[in-house]
N, C-alpha and C positions, 0 to 999 in steps of 0.2 A: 339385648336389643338396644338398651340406652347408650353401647358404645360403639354398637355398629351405625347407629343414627348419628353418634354424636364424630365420628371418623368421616363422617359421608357429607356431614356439612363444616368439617375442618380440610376434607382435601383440596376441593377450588383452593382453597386460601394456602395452599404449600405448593401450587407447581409452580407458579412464577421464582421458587427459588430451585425448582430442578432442573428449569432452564440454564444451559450452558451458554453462560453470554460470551463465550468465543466461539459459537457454532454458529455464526450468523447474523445478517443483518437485522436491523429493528432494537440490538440488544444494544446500544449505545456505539461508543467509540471504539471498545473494543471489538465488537461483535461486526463493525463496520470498517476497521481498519486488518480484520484477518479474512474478512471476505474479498476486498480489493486486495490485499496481498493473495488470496489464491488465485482471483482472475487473473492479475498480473502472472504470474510464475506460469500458469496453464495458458495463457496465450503465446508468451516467451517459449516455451516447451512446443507449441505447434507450432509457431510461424518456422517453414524450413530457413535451414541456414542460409537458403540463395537469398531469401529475399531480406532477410537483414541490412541488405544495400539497397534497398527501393526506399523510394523516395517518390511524393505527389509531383512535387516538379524543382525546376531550381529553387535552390536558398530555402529548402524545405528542410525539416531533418528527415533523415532516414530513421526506418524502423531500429537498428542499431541504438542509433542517435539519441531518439525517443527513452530506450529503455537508459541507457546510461543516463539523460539527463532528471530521470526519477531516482537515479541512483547517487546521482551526485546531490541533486537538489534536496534527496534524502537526510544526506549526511551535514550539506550545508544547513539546512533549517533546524536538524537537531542538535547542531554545537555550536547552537548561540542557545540553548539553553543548558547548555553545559559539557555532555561529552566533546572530545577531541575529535577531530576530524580522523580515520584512519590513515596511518604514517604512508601507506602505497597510494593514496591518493593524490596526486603529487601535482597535480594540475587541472583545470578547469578544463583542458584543450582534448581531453580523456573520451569527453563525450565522444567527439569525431576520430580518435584514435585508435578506441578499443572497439572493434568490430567483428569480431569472430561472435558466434551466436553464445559459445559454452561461455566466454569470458564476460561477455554480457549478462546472462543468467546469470553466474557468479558473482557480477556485483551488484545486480539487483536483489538477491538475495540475502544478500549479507547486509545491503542497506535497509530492507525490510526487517530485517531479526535487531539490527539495532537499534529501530525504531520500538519495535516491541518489547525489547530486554528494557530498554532506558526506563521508557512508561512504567512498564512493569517494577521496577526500581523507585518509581517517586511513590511520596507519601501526601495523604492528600494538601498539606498545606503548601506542597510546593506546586501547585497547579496555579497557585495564585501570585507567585513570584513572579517580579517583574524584570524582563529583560530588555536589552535594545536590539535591536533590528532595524539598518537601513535609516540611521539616524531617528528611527521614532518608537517609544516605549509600546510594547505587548507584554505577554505576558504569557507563561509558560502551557498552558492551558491552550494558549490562543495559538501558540505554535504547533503544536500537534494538529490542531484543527487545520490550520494550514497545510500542515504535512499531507493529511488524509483528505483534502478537498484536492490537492496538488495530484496526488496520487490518481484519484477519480480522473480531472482533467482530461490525465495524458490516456488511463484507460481506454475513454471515450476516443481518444484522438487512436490508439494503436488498433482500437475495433473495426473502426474504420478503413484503416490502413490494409487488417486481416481480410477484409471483407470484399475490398477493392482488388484482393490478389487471389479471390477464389478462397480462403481459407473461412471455416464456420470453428467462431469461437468455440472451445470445449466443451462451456456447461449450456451453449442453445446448441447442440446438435441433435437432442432427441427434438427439438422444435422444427426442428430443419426438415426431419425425413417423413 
């Protein structure tokens, strides 16, 4: 009896670690930067290949557009805190270039995984390292925040975009009906 009493006021105190903080938001940075990476990839995945070239109006980006510039912006914001840029990256002008839907997904996802491998690869004192960016000191920690607020951003802006074309993002569809 004393160890079933004494299990029963020890379990509250053990789930907060059976929590998978990559299953979702609320669990930190990571838990918040694998959930905008699946909204990201399941809205990429619905929006059809025609509308990759829609666009709100002139000097607007297109849905295309959008996604490459989270891809690029990806890779830019993460090697300034150390990895290389990817060698087929070959130009900024990419965003407007590469517009087929697959080749899009393609390199949102690959800028996604390198965001996560990298993180996943620092040790905590290097979060506190200090880098330059845009002639003014941050810091490695602060970049990623960037990354994962940058990410959000454009979310919001391609929801929009889904939304305006008829299309209901993946995970509000059971909302929808």
């Amino acid at each position: 009896m004393k160890t079933l009493l004494l299990a029963m006021l020890l379990a509250p105190l053990t789930l907060p670690a059976q929590v998978d903080p990559l299953e979702g938001i609320w669990q930190g940075y990571d838990g918040e930067w694998v959930h905008v990476s699946r909204q990201l990839v399941a809205l990429a995945e619905a929006i059809p290949g025609e509308k990759y070239a829609w666009r709100p109006g002139p000097g607007v980006r297109s849905t295309s557009e959008v996604f490459m510039h989270i891809a690029i912006a990806n890779f830019g914001l993460l090697s300034v805190t150390g990895p290389k840029m990817p060698a087929d990256l070959t130009s900024p002008d990419m965003e407007k270039t590469v517009t087929a839907k697959a080749d899009a997904i393609s390199w949102l996802k690959r800028s996604l995984d390198a965001v996560t491998t990298a993180r996943a690869g620092l040790k905590p004192a290097d979060f506190a390292r200090k880098v330059k960016i845009g002639g003014r000191e941050a810091t490695v920690d602060g970049m990623y925040l960037r990354i994962i607020i940058h990410a959000n951003e454009h979310m919001g802006q391609l929801v929009v975009y889904a939304r305006v074309n008829g299309i209901v993002p993946p995970w509000s569809e059971g909302a929808a009906k």
